[in-house]
Backbone and ligand atoms as CSV (ligand in chain L), in Angstrom:
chain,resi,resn,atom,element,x,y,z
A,1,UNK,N,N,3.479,-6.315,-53.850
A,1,UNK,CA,C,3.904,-7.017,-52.660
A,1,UNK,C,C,3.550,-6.194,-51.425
A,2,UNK,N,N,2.946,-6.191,-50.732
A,2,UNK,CA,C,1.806,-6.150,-49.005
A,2,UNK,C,C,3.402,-6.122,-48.284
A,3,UNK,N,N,3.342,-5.322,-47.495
A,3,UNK,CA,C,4.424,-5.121,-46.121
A,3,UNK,C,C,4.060,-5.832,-45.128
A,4,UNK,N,N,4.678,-6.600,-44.436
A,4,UNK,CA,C,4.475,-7.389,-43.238
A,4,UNK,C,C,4.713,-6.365,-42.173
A,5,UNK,N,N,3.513,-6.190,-41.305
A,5,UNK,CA,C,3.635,-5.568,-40.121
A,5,UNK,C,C,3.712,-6.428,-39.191
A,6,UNK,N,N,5.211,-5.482,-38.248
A,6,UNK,CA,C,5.491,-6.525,-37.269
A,6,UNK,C,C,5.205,-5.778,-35.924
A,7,UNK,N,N,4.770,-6.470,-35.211
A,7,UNK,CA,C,4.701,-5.882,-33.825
A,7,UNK,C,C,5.883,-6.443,-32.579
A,8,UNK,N,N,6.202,-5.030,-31.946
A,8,UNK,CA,C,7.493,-5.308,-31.028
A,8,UNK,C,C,6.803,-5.280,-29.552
A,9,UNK,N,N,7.316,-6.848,-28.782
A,9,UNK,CA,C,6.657,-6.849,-27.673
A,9,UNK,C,C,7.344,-6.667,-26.333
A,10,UNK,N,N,7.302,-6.543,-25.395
A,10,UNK,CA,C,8.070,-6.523,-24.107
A,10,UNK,C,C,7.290,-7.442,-22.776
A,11,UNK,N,N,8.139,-7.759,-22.041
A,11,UNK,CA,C,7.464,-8.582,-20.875
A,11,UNK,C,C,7.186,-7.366,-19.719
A,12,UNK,N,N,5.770,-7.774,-19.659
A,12,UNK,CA,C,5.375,-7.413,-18.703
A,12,UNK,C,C,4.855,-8.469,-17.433
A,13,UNK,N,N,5.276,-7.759,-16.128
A,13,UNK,CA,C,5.048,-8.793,-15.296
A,13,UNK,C,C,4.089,-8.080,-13.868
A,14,UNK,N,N,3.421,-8.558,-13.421
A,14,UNK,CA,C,1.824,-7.981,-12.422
A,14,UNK,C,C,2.109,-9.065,-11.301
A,15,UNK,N,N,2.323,-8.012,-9.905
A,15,UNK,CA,C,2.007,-8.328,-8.850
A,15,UNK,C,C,0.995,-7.676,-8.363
A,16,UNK,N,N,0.841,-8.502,-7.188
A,16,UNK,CA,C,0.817,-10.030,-6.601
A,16,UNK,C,C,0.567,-11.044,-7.195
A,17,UNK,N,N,0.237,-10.907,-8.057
A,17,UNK,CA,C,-0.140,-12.024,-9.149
A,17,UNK,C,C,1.163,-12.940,-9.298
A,18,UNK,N,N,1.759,-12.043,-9.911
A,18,UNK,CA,C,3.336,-12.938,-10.498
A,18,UNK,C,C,2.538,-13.236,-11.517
A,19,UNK,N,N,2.426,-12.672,-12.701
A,19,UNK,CA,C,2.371,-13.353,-13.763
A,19,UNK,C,C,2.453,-12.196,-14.909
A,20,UNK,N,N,3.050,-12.930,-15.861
A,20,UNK,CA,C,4.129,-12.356,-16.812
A,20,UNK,C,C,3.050,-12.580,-18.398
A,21,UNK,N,N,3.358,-11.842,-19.217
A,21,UNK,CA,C,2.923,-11.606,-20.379
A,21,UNK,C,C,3.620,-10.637,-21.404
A,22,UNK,N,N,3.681,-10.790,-23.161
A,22,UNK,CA,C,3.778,-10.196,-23.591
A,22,UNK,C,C,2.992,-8.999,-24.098
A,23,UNK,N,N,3.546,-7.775,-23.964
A,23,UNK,CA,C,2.802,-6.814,-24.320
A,23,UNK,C,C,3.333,-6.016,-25.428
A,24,UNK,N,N,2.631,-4.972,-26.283
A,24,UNK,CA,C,3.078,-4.616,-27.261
A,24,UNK,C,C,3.675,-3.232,-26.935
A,25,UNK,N,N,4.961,-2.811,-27.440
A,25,UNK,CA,C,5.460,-1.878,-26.928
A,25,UNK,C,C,4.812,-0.539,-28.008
A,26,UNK,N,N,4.899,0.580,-26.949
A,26,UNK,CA,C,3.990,1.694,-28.014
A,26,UNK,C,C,2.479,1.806,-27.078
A,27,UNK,N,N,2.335,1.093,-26.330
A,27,UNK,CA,C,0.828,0.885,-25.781
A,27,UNK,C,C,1.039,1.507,-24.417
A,28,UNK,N,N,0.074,1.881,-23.895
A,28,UNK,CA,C,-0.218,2.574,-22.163
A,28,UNK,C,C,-0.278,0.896,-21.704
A,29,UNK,N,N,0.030,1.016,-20.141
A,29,UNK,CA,C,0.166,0.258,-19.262
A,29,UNK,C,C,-1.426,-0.412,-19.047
A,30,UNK,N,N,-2.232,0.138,-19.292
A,30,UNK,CA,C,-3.361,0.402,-18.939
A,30,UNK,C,C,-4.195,-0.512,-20.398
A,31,UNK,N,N,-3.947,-0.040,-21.106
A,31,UNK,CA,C,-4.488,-0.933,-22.809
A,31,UNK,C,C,-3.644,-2.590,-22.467
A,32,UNK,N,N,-2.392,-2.639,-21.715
A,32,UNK,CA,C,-1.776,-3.994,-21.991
A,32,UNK,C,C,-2.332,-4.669,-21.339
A,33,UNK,N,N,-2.726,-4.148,-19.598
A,33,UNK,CA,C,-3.064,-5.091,-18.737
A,33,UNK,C,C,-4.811,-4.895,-18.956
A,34,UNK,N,N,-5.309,-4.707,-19.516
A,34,UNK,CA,C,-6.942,-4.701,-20.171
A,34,UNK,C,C,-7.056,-5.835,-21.219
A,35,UNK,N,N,-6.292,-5.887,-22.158
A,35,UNK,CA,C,-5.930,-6.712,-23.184
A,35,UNK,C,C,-5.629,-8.283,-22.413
A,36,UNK,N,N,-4.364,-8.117,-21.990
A,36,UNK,CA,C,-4.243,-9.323,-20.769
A,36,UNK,C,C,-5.347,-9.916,-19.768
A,37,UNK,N,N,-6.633,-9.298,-20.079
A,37,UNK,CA,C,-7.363,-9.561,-18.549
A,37,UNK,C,C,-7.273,-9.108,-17.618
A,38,UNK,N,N,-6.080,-8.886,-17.222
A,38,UNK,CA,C,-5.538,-8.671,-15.723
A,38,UNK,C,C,-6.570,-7.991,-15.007
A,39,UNK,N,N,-7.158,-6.923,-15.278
A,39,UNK,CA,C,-8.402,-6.086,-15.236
A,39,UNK,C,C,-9.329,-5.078,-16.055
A,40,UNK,N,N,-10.349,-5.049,-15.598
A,40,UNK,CA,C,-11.299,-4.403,-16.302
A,40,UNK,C,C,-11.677,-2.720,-16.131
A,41,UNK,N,N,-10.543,-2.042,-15.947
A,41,UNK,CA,C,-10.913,-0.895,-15.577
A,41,UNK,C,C,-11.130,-0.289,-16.626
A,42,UNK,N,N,-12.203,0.601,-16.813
A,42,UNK,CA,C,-12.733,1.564,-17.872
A,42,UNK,C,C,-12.488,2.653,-18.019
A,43,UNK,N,N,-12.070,3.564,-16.958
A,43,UNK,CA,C,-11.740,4.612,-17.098
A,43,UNK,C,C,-10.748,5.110,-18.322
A,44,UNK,N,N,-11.296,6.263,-19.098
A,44,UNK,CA,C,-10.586,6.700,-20.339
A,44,UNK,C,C,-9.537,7.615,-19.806
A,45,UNK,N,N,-9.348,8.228,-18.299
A,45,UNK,CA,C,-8.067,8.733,-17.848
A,45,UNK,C,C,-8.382,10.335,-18.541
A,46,UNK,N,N,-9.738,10.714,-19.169
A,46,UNK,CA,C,-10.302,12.100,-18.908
A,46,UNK,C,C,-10.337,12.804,-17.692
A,47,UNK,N,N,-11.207,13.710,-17.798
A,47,UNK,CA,C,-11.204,14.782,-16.941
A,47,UNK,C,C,-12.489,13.628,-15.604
A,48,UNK,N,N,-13.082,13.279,-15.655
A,48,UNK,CA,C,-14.036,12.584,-14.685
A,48,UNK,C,C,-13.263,11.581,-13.881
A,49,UNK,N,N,-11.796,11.359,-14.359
A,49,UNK,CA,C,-11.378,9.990,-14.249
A,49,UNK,C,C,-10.841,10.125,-12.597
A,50,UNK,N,N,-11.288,8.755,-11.688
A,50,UNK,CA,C,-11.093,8.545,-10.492
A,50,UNK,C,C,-9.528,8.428,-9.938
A,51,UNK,N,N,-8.579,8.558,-10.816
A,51,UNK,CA,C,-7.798,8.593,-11.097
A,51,UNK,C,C,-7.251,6.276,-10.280
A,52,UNK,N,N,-7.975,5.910,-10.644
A,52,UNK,CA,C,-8.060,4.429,-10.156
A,52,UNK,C,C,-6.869,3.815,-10.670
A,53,UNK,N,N,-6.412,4.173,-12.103
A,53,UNK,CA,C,-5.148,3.381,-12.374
A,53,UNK,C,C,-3.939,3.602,-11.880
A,54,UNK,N,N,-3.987,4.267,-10.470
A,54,UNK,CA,C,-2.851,4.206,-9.868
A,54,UNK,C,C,-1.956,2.783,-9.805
A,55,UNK,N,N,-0.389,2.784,-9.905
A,55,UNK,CA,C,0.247,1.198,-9.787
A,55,UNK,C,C,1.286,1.576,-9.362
A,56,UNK,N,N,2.417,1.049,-8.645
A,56,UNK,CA,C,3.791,0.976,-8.628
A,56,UNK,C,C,4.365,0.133,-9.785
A,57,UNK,N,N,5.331,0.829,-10.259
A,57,UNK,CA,C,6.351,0.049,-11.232
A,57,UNK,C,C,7.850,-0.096,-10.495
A,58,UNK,N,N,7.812,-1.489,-10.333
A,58,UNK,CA,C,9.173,-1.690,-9.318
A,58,UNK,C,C,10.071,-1.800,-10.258
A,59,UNK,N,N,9.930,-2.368,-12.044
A,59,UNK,CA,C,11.337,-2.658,-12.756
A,59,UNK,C,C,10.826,-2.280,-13.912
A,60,UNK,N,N,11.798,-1.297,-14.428
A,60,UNK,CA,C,11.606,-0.953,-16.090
A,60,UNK,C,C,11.194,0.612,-16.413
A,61,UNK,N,N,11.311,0.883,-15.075
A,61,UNK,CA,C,10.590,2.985,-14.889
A,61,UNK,C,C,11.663,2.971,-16.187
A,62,UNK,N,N,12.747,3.012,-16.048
A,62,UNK,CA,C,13.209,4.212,-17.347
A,62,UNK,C,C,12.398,3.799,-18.493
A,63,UNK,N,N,12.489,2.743,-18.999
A,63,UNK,CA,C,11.778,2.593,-19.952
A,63,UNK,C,C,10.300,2.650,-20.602
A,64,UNK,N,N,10.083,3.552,-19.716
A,64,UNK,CA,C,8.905,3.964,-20.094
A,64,UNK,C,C,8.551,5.287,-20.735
A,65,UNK,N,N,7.431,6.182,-20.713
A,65,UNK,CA,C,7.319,7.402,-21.255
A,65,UNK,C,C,7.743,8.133,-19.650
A,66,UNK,N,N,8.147,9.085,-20.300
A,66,UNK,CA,C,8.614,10.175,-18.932
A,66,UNK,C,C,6.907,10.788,-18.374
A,67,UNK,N,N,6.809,10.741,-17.071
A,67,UNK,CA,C,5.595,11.683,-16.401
A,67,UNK,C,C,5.988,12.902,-16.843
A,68,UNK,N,N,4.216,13.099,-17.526
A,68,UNK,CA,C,4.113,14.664,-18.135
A,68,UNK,C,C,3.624,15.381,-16.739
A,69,UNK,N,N,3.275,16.667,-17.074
A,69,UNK,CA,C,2.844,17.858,-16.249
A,69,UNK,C,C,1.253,17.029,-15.743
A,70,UNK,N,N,0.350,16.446,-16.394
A,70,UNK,CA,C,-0.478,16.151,-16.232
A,70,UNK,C,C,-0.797,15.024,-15.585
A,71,UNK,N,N,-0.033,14.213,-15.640
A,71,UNK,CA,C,-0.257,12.858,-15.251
A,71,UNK,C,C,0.411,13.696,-13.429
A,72,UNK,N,N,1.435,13.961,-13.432
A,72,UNK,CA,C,2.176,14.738,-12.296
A,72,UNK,C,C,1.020,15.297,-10.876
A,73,UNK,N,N,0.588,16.512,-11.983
A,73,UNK,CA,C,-0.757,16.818,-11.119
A,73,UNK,C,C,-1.822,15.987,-10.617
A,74,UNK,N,N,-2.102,15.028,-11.716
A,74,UNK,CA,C,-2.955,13.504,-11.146
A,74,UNK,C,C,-2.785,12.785,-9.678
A,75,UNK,N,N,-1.050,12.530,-10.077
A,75,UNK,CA,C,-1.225,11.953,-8.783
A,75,UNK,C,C,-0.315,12.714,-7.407
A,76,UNK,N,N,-0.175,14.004,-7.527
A,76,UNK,CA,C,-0.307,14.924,-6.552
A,76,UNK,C,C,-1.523,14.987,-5.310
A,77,UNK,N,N,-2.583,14.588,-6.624
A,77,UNK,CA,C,-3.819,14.505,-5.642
A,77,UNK,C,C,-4.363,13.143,-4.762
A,78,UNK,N,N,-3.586,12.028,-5.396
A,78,UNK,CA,C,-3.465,10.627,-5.127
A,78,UNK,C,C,-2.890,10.288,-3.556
A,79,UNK,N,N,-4.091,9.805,-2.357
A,79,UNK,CA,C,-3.248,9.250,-1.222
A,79,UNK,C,C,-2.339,8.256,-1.404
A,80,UNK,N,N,-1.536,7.995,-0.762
A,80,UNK,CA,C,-0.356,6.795,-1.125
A,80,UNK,C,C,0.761,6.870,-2.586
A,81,UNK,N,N,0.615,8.119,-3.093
A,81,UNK,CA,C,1.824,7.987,-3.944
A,81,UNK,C,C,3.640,8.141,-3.436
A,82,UNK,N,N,4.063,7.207,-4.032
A,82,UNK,CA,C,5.703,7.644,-3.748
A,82,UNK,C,C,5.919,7.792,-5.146
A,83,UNK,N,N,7.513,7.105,-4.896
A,83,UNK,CA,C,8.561,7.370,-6.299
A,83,UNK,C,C,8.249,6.236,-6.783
A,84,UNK,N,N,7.542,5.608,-6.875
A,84,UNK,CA,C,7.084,4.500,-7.742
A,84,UNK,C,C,6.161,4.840,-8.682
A,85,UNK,N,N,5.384,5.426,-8.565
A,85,UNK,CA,C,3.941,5.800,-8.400
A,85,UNK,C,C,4.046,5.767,-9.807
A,86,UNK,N,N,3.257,5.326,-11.086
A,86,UNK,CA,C,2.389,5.920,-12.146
A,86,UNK,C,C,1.031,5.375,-12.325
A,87,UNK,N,N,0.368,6.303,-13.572
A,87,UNK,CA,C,-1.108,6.214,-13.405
A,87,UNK,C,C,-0.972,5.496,-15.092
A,88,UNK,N,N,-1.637,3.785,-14.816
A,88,UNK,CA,C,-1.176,2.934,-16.222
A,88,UNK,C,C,-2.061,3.804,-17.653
A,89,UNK,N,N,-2.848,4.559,-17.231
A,89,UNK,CA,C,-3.533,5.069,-18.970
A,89,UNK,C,C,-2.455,5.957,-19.065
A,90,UNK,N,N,-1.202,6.793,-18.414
A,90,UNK,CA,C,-0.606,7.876,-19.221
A,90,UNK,C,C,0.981,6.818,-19.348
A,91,UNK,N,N,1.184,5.577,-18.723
A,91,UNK,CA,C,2.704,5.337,-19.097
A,91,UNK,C,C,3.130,4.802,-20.369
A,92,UNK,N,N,3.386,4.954,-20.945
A,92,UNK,CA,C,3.595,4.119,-22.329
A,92,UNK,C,C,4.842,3.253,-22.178
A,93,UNK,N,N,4.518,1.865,-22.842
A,93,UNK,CA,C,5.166,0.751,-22.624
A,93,UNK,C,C,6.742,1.302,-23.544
A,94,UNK,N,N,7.944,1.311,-23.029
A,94,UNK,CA,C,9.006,1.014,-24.078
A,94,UNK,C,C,9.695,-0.566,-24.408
A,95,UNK,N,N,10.859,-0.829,-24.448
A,95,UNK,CA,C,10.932,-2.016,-25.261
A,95,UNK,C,C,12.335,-2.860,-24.140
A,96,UNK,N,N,11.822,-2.273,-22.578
A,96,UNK,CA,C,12.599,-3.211,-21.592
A,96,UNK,C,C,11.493,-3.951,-20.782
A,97,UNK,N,N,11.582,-4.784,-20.165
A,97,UNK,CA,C,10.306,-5.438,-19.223
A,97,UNK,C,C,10.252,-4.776,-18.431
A,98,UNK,N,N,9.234,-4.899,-17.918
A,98,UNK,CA,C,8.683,-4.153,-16.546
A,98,UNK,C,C,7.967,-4.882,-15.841
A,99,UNK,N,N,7.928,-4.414,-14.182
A,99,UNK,CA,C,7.592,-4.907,-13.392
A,99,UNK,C,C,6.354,-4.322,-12.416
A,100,UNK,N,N,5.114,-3.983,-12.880
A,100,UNK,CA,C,4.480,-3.340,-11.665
A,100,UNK,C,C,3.515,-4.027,-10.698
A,101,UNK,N,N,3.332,-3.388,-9.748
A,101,UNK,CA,C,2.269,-3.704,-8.703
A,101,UNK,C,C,0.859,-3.459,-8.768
A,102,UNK,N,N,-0.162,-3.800,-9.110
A,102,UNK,CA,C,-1.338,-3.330,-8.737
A,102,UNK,C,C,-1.693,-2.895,-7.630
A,103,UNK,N,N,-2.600,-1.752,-7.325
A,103,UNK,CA,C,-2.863,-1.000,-6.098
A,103,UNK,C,C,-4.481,-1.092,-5.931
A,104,UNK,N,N,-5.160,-0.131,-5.881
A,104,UNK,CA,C,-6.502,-0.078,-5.988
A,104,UNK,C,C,-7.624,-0.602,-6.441
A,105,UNK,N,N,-7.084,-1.179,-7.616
A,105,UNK,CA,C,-8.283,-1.229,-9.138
A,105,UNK,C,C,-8.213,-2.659,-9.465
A,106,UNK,N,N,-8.992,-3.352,-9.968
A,106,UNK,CA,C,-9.275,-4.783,-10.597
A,106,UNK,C,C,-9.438,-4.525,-11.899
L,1,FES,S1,S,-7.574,5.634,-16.248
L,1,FES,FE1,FE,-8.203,7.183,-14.934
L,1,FES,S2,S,-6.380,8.138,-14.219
L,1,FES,FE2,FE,-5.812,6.554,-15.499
């Protein structure tokens, strides 16, 4: 008897857009809204990286992965960051909805 793998999803929701989708929790911000369409950014969030996936997350910050040392320094170097601020290839989705803004990037 084969195990049924289940996948656990959360709502995610993209402004200005306003529009809402399920995403799979366990995933970067960045893999959900790629998956979704929402945009096509390529960047692998290496060492070359433009650091473009800048976003505000207005609902659901706790539930996410905590900003490491690295992602930190990222957007240290970033014009326009506040306390909103993460960069979607390092946040990892947890299992409350969230709410972010797109900034820069398509
Ligand atoms: S994908 Fe480049 S900093 Fe996130």
């Amino acid at each position: 008897m084969s195990e049924a793998t289940t996948t656990t999803t959360v709502a995610l929701t993209v402004l200005p857009e306003g529009r809402t989708f399920d995403a799979e929790t366990g995933t970067t911000l960045l893999a959900a809204l790629r998956r979704a369409g929402v945009l096509n950014h390529d960047c692998d969030g290496g060492p070359n990286c433009t650091d473009a996936c800048h976003l505000f997350v207005l609902e659901g910050r706790k539930s996410l992965s905590k900003v490491q040392r690295d992602e930190n320094e990222r957007l240290d170097a970033i014009v326009g960051v506040g306390s909103k601020s993460r960069l979607a290839c390092r946040a990892v989705l947890g299992d409350q909805p969230v709410t972010v803004e797109l900034l820069t990037f398509v």
